[in-house]
KOLPARO-746451 format. One record per residue: residue in one letter; x, y, z of N, C-alpha, C in turn. Coordinates in steps of 0.02 Angstrom, whole numbers, plus 50000, padded with zeros to 5 digits. Atoms other than C-alpha are relative to their C-alpha. Example, Ala and Ser with C-alpha at 12.3 -4.5 7.8 and 13.67 -1.06 7.14 Angstrom:
// KOLPARO-746451
A500454994150000506154977550390500455006050000S499584994149997506844994750357499615005550037
// end
This chain:
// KOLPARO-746451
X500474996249959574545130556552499755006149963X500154991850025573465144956510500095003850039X499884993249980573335160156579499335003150061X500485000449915571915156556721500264998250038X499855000449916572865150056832501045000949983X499454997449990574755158256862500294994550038X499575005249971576375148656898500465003250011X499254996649982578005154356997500094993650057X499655003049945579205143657099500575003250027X499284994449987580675149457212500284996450076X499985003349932581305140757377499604996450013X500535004849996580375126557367499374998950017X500815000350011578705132957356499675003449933X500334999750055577765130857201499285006250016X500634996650011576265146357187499694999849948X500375002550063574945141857087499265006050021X500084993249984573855160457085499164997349944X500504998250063572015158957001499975007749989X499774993550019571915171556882499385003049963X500594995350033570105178456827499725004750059X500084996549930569995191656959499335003749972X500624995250041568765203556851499324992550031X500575004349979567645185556891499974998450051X499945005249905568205182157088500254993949993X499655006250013569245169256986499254994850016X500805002749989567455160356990500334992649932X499665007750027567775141756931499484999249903X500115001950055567555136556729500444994349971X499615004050005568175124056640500715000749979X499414998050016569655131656581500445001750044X499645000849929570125135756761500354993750020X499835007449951569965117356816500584998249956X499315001750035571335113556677500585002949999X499504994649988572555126556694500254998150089X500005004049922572315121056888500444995649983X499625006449976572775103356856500514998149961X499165000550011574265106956738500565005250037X499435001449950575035116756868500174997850039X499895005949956574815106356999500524994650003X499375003250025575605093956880500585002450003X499164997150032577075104256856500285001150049X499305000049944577415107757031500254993750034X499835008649969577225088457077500734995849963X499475005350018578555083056940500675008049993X499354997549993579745096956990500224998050074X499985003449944580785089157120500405005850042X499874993849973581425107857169499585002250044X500594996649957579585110257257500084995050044X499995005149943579095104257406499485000950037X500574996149981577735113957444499525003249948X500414994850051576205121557356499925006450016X500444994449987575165137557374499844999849962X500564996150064573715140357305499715008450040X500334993049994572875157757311499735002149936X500484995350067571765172157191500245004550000X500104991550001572165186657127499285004649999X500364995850011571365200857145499664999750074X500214998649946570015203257290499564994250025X500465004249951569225186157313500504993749976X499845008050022569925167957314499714996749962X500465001250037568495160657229499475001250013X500794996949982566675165457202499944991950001X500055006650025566385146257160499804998049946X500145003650098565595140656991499815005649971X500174994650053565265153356873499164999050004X500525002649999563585154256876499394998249978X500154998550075563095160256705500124994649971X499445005750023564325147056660499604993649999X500115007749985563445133556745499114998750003X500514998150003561705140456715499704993149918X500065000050046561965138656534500184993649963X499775006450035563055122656513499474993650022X500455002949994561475114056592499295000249938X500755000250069560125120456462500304999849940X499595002450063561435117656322500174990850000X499705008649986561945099756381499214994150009X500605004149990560225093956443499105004549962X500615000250050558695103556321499455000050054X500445004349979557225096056350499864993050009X499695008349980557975078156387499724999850081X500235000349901557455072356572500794999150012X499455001749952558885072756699500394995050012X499595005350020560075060056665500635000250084X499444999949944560975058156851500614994949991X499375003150033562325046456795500685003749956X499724995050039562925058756672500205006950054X499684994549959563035072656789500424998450045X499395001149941563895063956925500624998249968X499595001050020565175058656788500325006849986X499754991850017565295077556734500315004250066X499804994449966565375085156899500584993750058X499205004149959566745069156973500605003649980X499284996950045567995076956845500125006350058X499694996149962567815091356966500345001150098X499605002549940568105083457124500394995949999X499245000650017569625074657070500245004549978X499434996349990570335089757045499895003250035X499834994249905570065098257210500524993050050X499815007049955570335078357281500885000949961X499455002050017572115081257186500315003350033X499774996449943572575093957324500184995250061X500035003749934572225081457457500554994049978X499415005050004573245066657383500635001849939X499284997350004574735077657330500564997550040X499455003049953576145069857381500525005450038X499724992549965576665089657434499485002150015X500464996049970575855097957551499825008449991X500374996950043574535110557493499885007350078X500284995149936574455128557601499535001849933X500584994850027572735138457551500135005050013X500134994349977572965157857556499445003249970X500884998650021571015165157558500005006850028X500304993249973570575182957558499444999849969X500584998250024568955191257509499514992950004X500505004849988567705178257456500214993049982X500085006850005567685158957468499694996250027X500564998849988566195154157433499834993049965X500505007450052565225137457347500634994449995X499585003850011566365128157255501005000450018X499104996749999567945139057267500454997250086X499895002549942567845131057471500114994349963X499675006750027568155114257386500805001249982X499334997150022569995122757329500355000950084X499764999049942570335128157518499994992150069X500095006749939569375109857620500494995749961X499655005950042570435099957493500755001750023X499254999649992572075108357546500444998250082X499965001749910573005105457707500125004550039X499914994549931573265120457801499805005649959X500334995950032572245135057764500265007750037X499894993849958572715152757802499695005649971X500334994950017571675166857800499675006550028X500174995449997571315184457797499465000250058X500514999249933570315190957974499424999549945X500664996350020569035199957868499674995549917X500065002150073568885185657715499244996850041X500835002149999567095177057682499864993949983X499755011350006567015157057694499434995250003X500805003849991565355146557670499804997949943X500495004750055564165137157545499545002749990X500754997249991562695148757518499704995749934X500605006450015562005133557386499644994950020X500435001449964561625125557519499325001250016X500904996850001559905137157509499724996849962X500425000650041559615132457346500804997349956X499795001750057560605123857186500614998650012X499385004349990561965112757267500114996050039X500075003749947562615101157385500814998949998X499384999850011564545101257432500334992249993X499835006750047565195088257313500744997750034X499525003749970566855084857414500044999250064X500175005849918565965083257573500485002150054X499574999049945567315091457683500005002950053X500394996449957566385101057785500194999550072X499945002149941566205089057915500624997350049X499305003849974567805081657934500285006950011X499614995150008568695098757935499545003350073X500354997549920567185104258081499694997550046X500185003649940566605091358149499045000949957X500704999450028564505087558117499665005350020X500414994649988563745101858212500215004049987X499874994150021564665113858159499975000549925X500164998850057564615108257999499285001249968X500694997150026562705107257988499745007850031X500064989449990562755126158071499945001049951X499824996050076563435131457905499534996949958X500555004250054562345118957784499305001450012X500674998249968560845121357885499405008549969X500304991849978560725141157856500605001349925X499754995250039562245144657719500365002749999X499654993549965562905155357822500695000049980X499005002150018564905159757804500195002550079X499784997349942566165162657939500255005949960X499484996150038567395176357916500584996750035X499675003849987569065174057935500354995350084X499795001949920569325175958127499624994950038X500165002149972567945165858155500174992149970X499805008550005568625150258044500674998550035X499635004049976570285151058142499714999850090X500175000049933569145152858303499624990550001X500345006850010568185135458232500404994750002X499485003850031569835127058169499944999549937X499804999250063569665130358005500525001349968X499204995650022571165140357978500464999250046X499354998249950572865139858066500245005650011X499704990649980573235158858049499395002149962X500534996250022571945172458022500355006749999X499824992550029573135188257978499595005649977X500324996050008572365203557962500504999749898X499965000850040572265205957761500575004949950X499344996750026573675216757724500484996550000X499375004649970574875203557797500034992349955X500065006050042574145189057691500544995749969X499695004450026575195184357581500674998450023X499165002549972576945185757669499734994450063X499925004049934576205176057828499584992449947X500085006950055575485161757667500804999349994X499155001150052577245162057572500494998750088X499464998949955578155163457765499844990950038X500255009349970577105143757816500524997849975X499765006150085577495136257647500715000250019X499265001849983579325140057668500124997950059X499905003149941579295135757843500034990649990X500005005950012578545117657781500394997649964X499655004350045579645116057645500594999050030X499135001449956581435113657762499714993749998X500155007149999580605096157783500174997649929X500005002550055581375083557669499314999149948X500395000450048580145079857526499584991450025X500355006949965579885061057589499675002050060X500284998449926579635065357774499345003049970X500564995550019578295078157698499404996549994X500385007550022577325063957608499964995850039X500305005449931577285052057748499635002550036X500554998249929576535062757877499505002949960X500574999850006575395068257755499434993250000X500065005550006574875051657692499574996850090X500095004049939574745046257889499585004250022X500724996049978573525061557923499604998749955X500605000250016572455059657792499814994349993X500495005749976572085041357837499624998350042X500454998349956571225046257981499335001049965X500875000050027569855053357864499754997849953X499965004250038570005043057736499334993950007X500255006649948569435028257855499355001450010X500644997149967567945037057916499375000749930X500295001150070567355033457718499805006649967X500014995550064567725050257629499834998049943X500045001850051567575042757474499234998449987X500795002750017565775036457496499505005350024X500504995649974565285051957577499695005449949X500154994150052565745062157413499564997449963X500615002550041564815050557317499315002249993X500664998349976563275055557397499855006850007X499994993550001563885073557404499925000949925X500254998050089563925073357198499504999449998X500754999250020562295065557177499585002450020X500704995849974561385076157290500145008149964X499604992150028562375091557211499355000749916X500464999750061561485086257043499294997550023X500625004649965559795079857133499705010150018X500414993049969559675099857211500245004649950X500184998750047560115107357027499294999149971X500535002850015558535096657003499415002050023X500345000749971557455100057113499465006849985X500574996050005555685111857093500475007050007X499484992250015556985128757164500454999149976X499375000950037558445121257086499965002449925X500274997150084557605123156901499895006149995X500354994049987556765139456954500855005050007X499514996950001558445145257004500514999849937X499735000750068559305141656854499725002149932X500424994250041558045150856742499925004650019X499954993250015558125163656816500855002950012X499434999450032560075162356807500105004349932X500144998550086559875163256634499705006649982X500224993550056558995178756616500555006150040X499784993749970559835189856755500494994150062X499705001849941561215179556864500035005350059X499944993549949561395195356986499344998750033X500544999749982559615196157012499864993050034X500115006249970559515175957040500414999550068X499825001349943560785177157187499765003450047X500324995249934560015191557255499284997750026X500585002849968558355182757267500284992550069X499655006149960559505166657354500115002950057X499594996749956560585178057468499795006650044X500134993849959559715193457518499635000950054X500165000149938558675187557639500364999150049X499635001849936560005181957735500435006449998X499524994550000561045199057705500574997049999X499315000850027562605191957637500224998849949X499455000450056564015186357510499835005349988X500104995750039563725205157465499275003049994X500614995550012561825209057464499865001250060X500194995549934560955220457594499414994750030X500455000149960559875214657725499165001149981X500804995850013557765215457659499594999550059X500474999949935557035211957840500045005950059
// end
């Protein structure tokens, strides 16, 4: 492992801590690997029994870097036409590893403060019990412009109208209002965070390690059934389809010259993730 994403175990819960806080731990590829060798490491220690994931610092995840993902597009694709095959192979790699949360054979708590936001919500819908901060910040604002949520969990996690609320507009909850939705199982005010995360996890881990794995296994065939699998499909290729698209390009050049400036043209009409209000 490197040194993006932090590892500690201790009473049979594995914490697995992203660690670029200076970035909002904001997803790269060096994240997603560091991710999925600790993951590995807490799956083949038979001491865990439990995960946690969480961020340091003041946000859970911003979601993709955006510089990051600005740049590995006009480096990777030129002036080549849009090759959608290729991208949905590039951006699967990253929903098998959020999807490696969900078919963990240990059950996965999320602790979310500050922001979780784009992709970095793929890290929290992928896990199984989410707990989070009253005052944290929870939504898809690429939904406006230059994405489409590639693991699709939206709906299953809110149901369709509530999920197209959020898709529709962008919008985020905070935290009181995702355990008012069912998003979250606890909404702790943000001082309390991490002992009432770390106080679940040990709660779940007294369950043998089998028992654990069965009843997950037997919940997530419920949504399974309901054809997750074919839903993400359609969530990748539209993910790379609204990269594509007339504001998708537009937004991604002007990535490139001033990311700050590109979200604030995305986000500020609506006065959030951080920018003021212009109406």
């Amino acid at each position: 492992m490197g040194d993006t994403v932090l590892y500690e175990a201790g009473e049979g819960v594995a914490t697995l801590t992203l660690n670029r806080p200076r970035r909002l731990n904001a997803i790269v590829p060096e994240l997603m690997e560091d991710f999925d060798a600790g993951l590995a490491r807490a799956e083949a220690d038979d001491a865990v029994r439990v995960v946690r994931l969480r961020g340091a610092g003041r946000a859970f995840c911003a979601g993709y870097d955006i510089g990051w993902g600005a740049a590995a597009m006009r480096d990777a694709e030129g002036d080549e036409p849009w090759d959608p095959m290729a991208d949905l192979r590039m951006m699967s790699r990253y929903v098998g590893s959020y999807m490696s949360l969900w078919r963990s054979p240990k059950p996965v708590v999320a602790q979310v403060q500050g922001f979780c936001v784009g992709g970095g919500t793929d890290f929290a819908l992928c896990s199984d019990l989410i707990v989070v901060a009253q005052d944290a910040s929870i939504g898809y604002p690429p939904a406006r412009v230059w994405g489409s949520p590639t693991t699709s969990m939206w709906a299953h996690r809110l149901g369709p109208q509530r999920a197209k609320r959020l898709l529709f507009t962008g919008d985020c909850l905070s935290g009181a209002e995702a355990l008012e939705w069912g998003l979250a199982i606890e909404a702790p005010p943000a001082a309390e965070l991490d002992a009432k995360g770390l106080a679940l996890a040990k709660r779940v881990a007294r369950l043998p390690a089998n028992q654990l794995h069965m009843m997950k296994l037997l919940v997530n065939q419920v949504i399974e059934q309901m054809g997750l699998a074919n839903t993400q499909l359609i969530g990748t290729l539209f993910d790379g389809a609204a990269r594509h698209t007339p504001e998708g390009v537009a937004f991604t050049r002007g990535a490139l010259e001033d990311v700050r400036r590109a979200v604030a043209g995305r986000d500020g009409p609506f006065g959030d993730y951080g920018q003021e209000r212009r109406d």
